[in-house]
C-alpha positions in Angstrom: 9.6 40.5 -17.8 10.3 36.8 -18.4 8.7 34.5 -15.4 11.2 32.9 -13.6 10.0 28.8 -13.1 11.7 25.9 -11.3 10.5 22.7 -12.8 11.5 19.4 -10.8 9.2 16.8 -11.7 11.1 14.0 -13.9 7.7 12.3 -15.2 7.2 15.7 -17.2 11.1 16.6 -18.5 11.8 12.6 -19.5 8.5 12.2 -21.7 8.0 13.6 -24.7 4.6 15.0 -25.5 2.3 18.0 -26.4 3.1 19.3 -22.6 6.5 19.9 -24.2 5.9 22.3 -26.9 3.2 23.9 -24.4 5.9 24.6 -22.1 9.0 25.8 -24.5 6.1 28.5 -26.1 5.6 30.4 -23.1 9.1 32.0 -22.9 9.7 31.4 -19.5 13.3 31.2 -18.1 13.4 27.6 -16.9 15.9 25.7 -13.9 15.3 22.3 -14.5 16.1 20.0 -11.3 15.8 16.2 -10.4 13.7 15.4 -8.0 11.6 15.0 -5.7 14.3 17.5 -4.2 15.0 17.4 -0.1 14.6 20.2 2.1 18.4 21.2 2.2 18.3 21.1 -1.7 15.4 23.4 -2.3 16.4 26.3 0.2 19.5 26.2 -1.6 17.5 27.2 -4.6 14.5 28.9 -3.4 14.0 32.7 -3.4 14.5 33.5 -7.2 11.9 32.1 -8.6 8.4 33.3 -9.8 6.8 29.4 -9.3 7.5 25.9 -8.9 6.4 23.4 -11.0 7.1 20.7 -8.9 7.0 17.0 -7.7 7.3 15.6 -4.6 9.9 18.6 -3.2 10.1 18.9 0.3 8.1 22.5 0.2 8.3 23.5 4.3 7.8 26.4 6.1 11.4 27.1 5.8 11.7 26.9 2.1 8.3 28.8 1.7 9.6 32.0 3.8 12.8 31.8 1.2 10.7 32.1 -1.6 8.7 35.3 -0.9 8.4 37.7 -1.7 8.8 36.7 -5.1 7.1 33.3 -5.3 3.8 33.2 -6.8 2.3 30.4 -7.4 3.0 26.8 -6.5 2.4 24.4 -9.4 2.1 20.8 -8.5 2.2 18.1 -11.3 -0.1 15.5 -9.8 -2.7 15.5 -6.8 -0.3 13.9 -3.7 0.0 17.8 -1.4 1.1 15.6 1.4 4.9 17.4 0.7 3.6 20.6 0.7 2.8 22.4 3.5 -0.5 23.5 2.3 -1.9 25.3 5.6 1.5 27.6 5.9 0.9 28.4 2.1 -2.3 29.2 2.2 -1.3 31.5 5.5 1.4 33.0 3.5 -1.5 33.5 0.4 0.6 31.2 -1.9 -2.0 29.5 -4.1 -1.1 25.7 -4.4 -2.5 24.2 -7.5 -2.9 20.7 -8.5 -4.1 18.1 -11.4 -7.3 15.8 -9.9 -8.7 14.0 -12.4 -5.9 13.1 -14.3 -4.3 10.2 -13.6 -6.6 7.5 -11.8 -6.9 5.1 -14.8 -2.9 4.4 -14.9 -3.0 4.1 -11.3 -5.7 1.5 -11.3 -4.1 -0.5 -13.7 -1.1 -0.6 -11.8 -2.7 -1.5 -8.8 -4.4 -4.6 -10.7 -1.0 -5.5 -12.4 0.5 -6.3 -9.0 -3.0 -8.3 -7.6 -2.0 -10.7 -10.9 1.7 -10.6 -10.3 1.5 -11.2 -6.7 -1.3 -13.8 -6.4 0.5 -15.6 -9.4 4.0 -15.3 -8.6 4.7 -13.5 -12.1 7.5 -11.4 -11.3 9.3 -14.4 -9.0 8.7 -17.1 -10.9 10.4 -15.2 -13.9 13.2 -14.2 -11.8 13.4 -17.6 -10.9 13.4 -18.6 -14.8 16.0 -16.1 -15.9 18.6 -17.2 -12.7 17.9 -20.8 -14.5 16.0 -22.2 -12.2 13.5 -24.1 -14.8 15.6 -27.1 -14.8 14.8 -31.2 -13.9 12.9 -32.0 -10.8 12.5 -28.0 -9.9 9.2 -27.3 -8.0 7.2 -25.0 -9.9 5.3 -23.1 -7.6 1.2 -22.8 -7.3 -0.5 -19.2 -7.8 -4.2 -18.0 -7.1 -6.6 -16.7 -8.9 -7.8 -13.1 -8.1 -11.7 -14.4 -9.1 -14.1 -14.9 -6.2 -11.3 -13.4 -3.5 -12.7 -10.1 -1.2 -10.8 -7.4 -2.2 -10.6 -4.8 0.2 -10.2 -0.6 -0.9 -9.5 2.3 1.3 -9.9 5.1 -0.1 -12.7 5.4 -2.4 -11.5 8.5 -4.7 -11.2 8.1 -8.2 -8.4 5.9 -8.3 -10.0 3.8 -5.7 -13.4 3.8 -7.4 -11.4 2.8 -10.9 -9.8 -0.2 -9.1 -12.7 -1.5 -8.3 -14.5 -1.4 -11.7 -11.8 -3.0 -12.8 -11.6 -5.5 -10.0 -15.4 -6.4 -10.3 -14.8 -7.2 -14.2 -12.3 -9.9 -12.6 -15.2 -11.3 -10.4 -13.9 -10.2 -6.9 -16.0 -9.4 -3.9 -15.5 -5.5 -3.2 -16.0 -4.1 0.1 -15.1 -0.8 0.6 -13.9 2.2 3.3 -13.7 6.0 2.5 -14.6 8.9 4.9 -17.2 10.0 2.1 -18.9 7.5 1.0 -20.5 7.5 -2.7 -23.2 4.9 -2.4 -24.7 5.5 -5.6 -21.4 4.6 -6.5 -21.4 1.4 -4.3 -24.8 0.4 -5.8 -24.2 1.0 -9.2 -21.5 -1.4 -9.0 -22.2 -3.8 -6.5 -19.7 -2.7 -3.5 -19.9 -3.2 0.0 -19.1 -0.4 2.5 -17.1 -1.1 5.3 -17.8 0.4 8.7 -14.1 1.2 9.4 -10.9 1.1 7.5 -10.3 -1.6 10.2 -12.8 -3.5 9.2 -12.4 -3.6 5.5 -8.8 -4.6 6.3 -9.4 -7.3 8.1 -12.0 -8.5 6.0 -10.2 -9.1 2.8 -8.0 -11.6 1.2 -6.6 -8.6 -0.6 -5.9 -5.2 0.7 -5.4 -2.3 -1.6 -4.5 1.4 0.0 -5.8 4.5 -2.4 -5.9 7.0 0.9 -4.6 10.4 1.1 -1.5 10.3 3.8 -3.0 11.9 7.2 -2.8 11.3 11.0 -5.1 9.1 10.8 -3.4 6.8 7.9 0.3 7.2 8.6 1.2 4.0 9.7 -2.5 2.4 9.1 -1.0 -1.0 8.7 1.3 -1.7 11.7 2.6 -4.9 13.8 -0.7 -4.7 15.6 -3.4 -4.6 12.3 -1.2 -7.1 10.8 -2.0 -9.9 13.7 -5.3 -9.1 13.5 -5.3 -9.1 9.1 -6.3 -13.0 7.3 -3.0 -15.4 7.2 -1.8 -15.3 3.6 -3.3 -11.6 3.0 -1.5 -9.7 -0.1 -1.1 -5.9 0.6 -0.9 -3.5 -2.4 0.2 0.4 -1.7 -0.2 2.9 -4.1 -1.1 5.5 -2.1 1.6 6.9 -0.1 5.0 5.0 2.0 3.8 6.2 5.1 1.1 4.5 5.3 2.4 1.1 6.2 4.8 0.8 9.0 8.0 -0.9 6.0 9.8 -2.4 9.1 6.6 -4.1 9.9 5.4 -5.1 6.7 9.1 -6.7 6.0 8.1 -8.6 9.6 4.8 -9.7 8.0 6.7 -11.0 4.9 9.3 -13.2 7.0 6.8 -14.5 8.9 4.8 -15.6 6.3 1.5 -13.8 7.8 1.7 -11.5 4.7 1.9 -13.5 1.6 3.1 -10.5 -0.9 3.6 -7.3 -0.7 3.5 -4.3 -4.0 4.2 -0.9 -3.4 4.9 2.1 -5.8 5.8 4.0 -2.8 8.1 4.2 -0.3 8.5 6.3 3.2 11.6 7.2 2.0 12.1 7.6 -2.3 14.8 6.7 -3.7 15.2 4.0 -0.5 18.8 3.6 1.0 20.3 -0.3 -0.1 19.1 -1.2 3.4 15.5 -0.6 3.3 13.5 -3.6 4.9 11.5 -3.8 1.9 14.2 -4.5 -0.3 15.2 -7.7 0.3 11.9 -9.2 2.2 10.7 -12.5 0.2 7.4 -12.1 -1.8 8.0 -8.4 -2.5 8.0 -6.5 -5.5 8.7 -2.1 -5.2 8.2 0.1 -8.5 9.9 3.6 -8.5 6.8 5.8 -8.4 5.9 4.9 -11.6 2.0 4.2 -11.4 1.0 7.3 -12.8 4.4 7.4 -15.2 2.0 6.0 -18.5 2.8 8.2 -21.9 -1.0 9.1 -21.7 -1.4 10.1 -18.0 2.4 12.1 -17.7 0.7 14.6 -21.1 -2.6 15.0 -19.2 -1.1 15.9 -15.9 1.8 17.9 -17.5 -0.8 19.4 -19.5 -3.4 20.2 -16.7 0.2 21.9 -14.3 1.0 23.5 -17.5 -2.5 25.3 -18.0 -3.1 26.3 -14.1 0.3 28.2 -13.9 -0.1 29.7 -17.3 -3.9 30.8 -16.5 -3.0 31.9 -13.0 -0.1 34.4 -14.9 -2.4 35.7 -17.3 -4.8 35.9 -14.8 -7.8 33.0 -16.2 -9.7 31.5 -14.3 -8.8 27.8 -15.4 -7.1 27.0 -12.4 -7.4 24.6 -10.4 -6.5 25.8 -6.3 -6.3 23.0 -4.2 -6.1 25.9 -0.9 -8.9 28.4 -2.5 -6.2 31.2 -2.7 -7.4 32.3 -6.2 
């Protein structure tokens, strides 16, 4: 009997690739959805369906007691489980597999293409260009150089630990927080650890997030770490929305405290037209699209691809972020 497969990830349906053919030879009958889908959307949908290949759906308690009996297997096209209720899944002995590994190169660079267009004014001063600003006795404005400034990482993963490779090449100071620290790692390459995410924070002229979303991160960077941060700091998130307070880091922007902000993520994706971030000065938002690279979207649609189809035909290729299987 054909397997029954939601697939909601956008990254995977709009790019063409070998992930493509992969999926259209298994047979499978396919609902393809938009998302990352809400919680209303997916119990709407959930209960006929063998697995999800999914995004960043809203998978709660609620939709995960639709699904059974029949769901079995949940399929996630990336490594972010922060929309997942993992511990209820792993209750209900629904395996939640993931992609690590696959994607921390694209991520990297994307985290270095806002240091440059922040600390340069790129993206404003073309803005500025194209709304025909570049006329007589305009005031071109002044940028930094990245070179020689302490950059400051928490989370020291493999997207983290690409960052600063990359950020070392540039000739910045590194220093360093992660619950686990690799000090080979930190040797090898000349890195400083921080005592404290705190710390590192308010160490650096730069400040770029690569955490997992927890307690302890949600709202990491708040009213109160920002008085505490250097004046002029520039704040890049590509980790998760939630891990800077938006309403604060909007306040930081006004004020001037926070020289520019770059984010990939939002606490809320797509944002409503009022969002603070939207309109705060020195800001530049993406639309998730760090890890959206013709290279990275084959490998992780690839690597989703292979766990569901090796957890059907029973392999062992899977990779279970919950130790189900």
């Amino acid at each position: 009997m054909s397997k029954r497969v939601l697939l909601t990830t956008t990254s995977f349906q709009d790019t063409p690739g070998s992930h493509q053919e992969l999926l259209n030879a298994q047979g499978w009958e396919l609902v393809r959805e938009r998302g990352p889908l809400s919680e209303e959307r997916m119990l709407e949908l959930a209960g006929e369906f063998d697995a999800f290949l999914c995004g960043d759906d809203a998978l709660t308690p609620a939709v995960l007691d639709k699904s059974l009996p029949r769901l079995q297997c949940i399929s996630k096209y990336g490594i972010g489980l922060d929309k997942i209720d993992v511990a209820y899944a792993t209750e209900k002995g629904i395996p939640v597999c993931y992609t690590p590994g696959v994607n921390h190169t694209t991520v990297a660079e994307h985290a270095i293409g806002f240091m440059l267009s922040l600390c340069k004014q790129i993206q404003t001063n073309a803005n500025d260009v194209r709304d025909g600003k570049w006329v007589g006795g305009w005031k071109k404005p002044v940028g930094n150089e990245i070179m020689g400034k302490t950059l400051g990482i928490i989370g020291m993963g493999r997207i983290g630990k690409e960052v600063a490779i990359r950020a070392k090449a540039f000739g910045m100071d590194v220093v360093a927080y992660n619950r686990t620290f690799d000090s080979d790692f930190a040797e090898q390459h000349g890195i400083r650890q921080g005592s404290s995410a705190q710390e590192v924070i308010e160490m650096a002229d730069i400040v770029s997030l690569h955490c997992a979303l927890t307690p302890d991160t949600r709202d990491l960077i708040n009213a109160s770490q920002i008085e505490r941060l250097k004046d002029g700091v520039w704040i890049i998130n590509c980790a998760r929305g939630e891990v800077v307070n938006s309403v604060d880091i909007a306040a930081g922007l006004e004020s001037g405290k926070i020289a520019g902000f770059a984010a990939d993520v939002l606490d809320a994706e797509p944002p409503a037209g009022d969002h603070p971030l939207l309109h705060a000065p020195n800001c530049i938002i993406t639309a998730h699209i760090a890890s959206r690279t013709h290279e990275s979207v084959q490998r992780q649609a690839n690597r989703s691809l292979h766990n569901l189809i090796h957890f059907f035909d029973g392999g062992d290729d899977v990779l279970c972020a919950n130790g189900v299987i």
